[in-house]
Wavefront OBJ file of the C-alpha trace (Angstrom):
o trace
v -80.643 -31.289 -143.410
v -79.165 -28.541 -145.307
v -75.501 -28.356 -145.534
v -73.678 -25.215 -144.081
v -70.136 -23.464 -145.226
v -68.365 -23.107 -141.941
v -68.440 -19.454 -140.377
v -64.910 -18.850 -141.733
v -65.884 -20.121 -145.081
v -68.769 -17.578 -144.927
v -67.147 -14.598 -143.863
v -65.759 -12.701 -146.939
v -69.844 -12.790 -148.620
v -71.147 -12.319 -145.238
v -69.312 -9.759 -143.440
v -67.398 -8.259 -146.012
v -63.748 -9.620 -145.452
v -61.735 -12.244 -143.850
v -61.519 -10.966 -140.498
v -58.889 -13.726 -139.285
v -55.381 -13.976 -136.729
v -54.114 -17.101 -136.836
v -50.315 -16.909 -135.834
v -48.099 -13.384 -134.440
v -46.234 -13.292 -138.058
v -48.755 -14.166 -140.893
v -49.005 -10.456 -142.623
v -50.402 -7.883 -141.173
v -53.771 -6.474 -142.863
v -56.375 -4.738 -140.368
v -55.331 -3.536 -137.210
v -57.071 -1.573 -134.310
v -55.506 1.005 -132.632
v -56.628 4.402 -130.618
v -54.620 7.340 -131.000
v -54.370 8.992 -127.178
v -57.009 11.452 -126.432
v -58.359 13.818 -123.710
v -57.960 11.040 -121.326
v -54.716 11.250 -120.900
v -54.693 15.119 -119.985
v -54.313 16.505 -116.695
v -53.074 13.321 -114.926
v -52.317 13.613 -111.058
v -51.248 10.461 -110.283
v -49.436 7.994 -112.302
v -49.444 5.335 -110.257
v -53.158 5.442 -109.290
v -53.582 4.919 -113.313
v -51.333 1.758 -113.699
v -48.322 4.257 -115.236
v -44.826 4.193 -114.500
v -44.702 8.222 -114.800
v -46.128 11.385 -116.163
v -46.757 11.602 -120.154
v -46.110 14.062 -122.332
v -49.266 14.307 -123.989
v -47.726 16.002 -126.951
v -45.051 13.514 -127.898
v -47.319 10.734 -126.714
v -49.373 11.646 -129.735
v -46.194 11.980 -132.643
v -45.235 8.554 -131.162
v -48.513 7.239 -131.947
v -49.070 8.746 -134.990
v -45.331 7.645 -136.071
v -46.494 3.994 -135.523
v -49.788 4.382 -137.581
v -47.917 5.661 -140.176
v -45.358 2.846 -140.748
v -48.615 0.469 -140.212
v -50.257 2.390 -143.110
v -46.633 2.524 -145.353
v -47.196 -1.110 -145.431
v -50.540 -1.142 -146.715
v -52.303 -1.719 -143.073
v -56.022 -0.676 -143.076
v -55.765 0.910 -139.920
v -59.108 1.942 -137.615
v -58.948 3.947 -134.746
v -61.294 4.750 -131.618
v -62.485 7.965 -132.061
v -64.421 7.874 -129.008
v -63.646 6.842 -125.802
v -63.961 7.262 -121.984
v -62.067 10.429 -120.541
v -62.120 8.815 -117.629
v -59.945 5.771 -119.276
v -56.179 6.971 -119.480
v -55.260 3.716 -121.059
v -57.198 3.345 -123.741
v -54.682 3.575 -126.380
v -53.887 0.493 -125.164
v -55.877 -2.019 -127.730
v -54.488 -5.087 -127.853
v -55.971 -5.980 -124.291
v -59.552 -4.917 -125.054
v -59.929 -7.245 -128.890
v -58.573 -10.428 -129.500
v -58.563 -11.579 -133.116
v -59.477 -15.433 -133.515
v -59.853 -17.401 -136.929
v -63.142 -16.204 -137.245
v -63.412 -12.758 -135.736
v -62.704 -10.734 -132.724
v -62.957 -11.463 -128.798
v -64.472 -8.603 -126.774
v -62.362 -8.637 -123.242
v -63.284 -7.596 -119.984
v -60.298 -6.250 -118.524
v -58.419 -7.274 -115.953
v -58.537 -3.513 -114.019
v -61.065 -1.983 -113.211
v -60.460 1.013 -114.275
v -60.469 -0.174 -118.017
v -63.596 -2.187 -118.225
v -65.644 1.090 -119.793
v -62.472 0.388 -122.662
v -64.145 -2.022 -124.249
v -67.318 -0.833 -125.225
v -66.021 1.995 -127.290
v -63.466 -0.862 -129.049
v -66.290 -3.007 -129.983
v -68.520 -0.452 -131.233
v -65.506 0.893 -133.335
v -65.078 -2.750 -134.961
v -68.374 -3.450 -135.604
v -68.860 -0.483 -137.547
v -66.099 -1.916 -140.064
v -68.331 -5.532 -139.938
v -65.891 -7.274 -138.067
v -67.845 -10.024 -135.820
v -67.917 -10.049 -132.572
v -67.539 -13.827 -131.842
v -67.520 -13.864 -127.907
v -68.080 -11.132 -124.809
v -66.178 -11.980 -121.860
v -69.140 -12.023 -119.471
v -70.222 -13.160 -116.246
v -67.461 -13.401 -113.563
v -64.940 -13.991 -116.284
v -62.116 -11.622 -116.552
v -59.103 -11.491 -119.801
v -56.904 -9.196 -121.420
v -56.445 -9.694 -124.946
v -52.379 -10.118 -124.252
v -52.458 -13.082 -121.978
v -53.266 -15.089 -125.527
v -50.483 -15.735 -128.311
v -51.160 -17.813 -131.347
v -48.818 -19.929 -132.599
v -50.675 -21.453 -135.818
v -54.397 -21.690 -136.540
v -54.894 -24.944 -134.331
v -52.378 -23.857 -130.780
v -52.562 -20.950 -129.186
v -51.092 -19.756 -125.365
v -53.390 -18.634 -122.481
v -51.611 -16.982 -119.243
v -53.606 -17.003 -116.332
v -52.856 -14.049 -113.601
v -53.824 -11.199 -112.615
v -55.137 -10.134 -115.965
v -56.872 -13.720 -116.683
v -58.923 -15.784 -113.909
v -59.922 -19.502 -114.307
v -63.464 -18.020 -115.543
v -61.958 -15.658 -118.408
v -59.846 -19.122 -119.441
v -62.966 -21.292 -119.480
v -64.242 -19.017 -121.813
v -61.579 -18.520 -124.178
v -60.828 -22.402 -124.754
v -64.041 -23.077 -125.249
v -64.227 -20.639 -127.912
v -61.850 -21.865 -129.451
v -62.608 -24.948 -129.464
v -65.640 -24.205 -131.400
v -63.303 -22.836 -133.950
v -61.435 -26.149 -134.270
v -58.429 -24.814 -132.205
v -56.985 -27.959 -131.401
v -54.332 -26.761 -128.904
v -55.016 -24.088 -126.043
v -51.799 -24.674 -124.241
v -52.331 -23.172 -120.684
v -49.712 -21.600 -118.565
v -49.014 -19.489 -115.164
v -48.012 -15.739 -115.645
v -46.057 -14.838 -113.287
v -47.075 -12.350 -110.196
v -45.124 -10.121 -111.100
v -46.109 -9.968 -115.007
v -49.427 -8.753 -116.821
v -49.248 -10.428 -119.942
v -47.193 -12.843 -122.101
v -45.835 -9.871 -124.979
v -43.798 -8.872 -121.881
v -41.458 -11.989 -122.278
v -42.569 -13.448 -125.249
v -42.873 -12.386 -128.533
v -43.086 -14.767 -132.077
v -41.106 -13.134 -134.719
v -40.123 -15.267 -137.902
v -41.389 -18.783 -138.919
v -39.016 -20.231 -136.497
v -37.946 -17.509 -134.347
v -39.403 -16.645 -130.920
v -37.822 -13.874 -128.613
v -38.303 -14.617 -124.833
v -36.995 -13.174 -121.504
v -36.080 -16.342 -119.971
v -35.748 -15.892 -116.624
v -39.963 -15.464 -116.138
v -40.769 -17.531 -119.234
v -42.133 -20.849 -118.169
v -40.905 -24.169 -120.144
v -43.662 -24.741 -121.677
v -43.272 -22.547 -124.129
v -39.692 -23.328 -124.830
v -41.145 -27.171 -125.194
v -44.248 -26.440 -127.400
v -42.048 -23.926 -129.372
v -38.919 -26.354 -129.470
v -41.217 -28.916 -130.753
v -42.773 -26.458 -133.870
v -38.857 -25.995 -134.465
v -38.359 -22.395 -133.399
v -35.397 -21.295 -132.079
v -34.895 -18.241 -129.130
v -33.606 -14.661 -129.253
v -33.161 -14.527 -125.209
v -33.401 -10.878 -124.212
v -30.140 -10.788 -122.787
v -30.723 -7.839 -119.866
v -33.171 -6.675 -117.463
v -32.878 -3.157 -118.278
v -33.837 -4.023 -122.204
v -36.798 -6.579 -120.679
v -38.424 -3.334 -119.155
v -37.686 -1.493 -122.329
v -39.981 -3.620 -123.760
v -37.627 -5.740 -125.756
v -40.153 -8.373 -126.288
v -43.288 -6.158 -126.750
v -43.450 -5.994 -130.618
v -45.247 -6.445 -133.765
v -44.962 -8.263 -136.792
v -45.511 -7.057 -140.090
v -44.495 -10.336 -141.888
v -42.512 -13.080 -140.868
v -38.996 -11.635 -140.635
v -39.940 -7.836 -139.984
v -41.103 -6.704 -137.113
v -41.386 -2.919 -135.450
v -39.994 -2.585 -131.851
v -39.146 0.051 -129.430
v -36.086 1.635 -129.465
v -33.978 0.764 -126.444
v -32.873 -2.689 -126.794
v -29.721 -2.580 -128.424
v -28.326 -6.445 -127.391
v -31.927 -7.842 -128.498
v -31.704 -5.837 -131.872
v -28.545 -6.883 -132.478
v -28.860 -10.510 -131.651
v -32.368 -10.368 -134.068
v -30.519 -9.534 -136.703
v -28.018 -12.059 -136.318
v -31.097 -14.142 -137.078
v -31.745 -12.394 -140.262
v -34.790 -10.289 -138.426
v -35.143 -6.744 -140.525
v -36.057 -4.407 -137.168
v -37.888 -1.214 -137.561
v -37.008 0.809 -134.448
v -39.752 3.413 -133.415
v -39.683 6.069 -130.302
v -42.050 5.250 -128.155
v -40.530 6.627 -125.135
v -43.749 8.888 -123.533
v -45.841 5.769 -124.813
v -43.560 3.325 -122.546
v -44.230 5.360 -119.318
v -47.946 4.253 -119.336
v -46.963 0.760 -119.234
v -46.474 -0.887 -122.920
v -45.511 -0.625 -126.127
v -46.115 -0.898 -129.867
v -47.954 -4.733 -129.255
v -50.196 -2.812 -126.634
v -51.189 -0.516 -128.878
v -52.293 -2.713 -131.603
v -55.238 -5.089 -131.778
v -54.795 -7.065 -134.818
v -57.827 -7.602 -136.733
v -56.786 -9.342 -139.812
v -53.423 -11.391 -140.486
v -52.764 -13.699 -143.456
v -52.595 -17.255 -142.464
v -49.621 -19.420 -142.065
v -49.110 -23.020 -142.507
v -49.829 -25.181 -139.411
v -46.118 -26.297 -137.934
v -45.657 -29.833 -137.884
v -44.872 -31.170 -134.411
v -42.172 -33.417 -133.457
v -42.262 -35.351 -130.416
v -38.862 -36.258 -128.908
l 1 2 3 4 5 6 7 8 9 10 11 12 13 14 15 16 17 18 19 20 21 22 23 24 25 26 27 28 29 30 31 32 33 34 35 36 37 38 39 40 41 42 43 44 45 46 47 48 49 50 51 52 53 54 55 56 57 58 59 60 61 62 63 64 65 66 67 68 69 70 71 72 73 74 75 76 77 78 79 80 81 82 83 84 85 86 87 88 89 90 91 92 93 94 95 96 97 98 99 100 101 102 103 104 105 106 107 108 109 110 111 112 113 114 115 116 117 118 119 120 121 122 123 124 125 126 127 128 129 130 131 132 133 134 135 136 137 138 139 140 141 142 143 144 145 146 147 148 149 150 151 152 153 154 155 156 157 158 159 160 161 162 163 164 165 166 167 168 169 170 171 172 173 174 175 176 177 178 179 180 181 182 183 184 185 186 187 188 189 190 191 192 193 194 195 196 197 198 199 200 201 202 203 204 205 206 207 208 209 210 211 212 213 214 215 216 217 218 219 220 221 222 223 224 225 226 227 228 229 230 231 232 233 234 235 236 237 238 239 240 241 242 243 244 245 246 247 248 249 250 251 252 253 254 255 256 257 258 259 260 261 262 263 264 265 266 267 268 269 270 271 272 273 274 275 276 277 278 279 280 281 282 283 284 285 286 287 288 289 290 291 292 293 294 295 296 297 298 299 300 301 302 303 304 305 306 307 308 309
């Protein structure tokens, strides 16, 4: 029988590049984003949308265009959704509707309804650029990008909630099983939460910021046994100002929202460089810079060794 590279192994000839996210720190390459359109005109109802209050369209837009620029300052290949749905105000909202994987991108199926239309527009925009589309949450199966976090290229963490039902889960693991991911560490969100960047955010080789009155031990324990260490986000008030909602350029430098003043300044103490953006109008519709970006491609990071008390 012929012998085969693995689909990793093939992608660079294949499909042009390495289209890989292994870990939340490796450095950033290709990311996915969608800069706020129509659809967020002429809203009547926040609340009926999933937003905590009216936009300004205007500054919703610098404070977008703010964050693609530091993305492309660091030599980010950035693509953006022309097109969407005007009848899908959160849109700009990418990281739920593509998951990178070691070999390629997850299509979601939303965990609203009123996003589901989302995705189409996000997969047609990456496969344009030739990244593959390694899996379609189908069938009953509903996920949100955001309810995964990798950790290394063989453990990854999948909440379950309201954003991710047993069927969405079934079909994640398995997928990445298939990729050789060794460890799909499972976990409640809880009722109250979406999605895991809301208390949990990997920031450095060894440093994990958490809000740790929601965050369930398992993470502490998987992370404790990797050898991170915590930044706790020390407030409620800087929890909802998305404190842990941010995004890694390299290991050690990571953009955040501005707002979080204790968090900042207990990153730092860690020897975290913190680039703090506005993203005030942004905030109001629910998330923050890690919501807005879909990462596509990150370099890969060693695998952590894991010691077992």
């Amino acid at each position: 029988m012929e012998k085969f590279n693995t689909f990793y192994e093939d992608m660079p000839a294949v499909w042009g590049d390495n289209f890989s996210v292994t870990s939340e720190i490796g450095t950033l390459r290709t990311v996915l984003v969608h800069r706020p359109g129509k659809e967020i005109e002429n809203i009547t109802d926040p609340s009926a949308i999933y937003f905590r209050d009216f936009i300004d369209v205007d500054k919703a837009r610098w404070e977008h265009d703010q964050l693609v620029q530091v993305y492309r300052d660091h030599g980010i290949t950035v693509y953006n959704i022309d097109e969407t749905d005007p009848g899908c105000p959160n849109a700009m909202y990418c990281h739920d509707l593509v998951l990178g994987t070691p070999e390629g991108v997850i299509v979601t199926r939303p965990g609203i309804k009123i996003r589901h239309n989302e995705v189409k527009y996000a997969a047609q925009e990456v496969a344009k650029h030739g990244v593959p589309i390694v899996k379609t949450i189908h069938g009953n199966g509903i996920f949100d990008g955001a309810c995964a976090t990798w950790v290394d290229r063989e453990t990854v963490f999948v909440g379950t909630g309201s954003r991710c039902n047993k069927e969405g889960l079934v079909q994640v693991t398995d997928t990445f099983h298939h990729m050789g991911v060794k460890n799909v560490i499972t976990l409640s969100i809880a009722r109250n939460q979406n999605h895991l960047d809301g208390f949990l955010s990997i920031v450095d080789t060894n440093v994990a910021v958490t809000y740790p009155y929601i965050t369930p031990d398992i993470i502490y324990e998987e992370l404790e046994k990797r050898g991170f260490e915590f930044v706790e986000i020390p407030t409620f008030e800087e929890k909802i100002n998305f404190a842990a909602n941010s995004v890694a350029l390299e290991p050690g430098k990571i953009i955040m929202p501005k707002g979080s003043p204790r968090t900042v300044e207990l990153l730092n103490k860690k020897g975290i460089e913190v680039i703090e953006l506005d993203l005030d109008e942004i905030k109001k519709g629910g998330g923050s810079v890690h919501c807005l970006t879909a990462f596509l491609k990150r370099d890969d990071i060693p695998v952590y060794p894991v010691y077992e008390d």
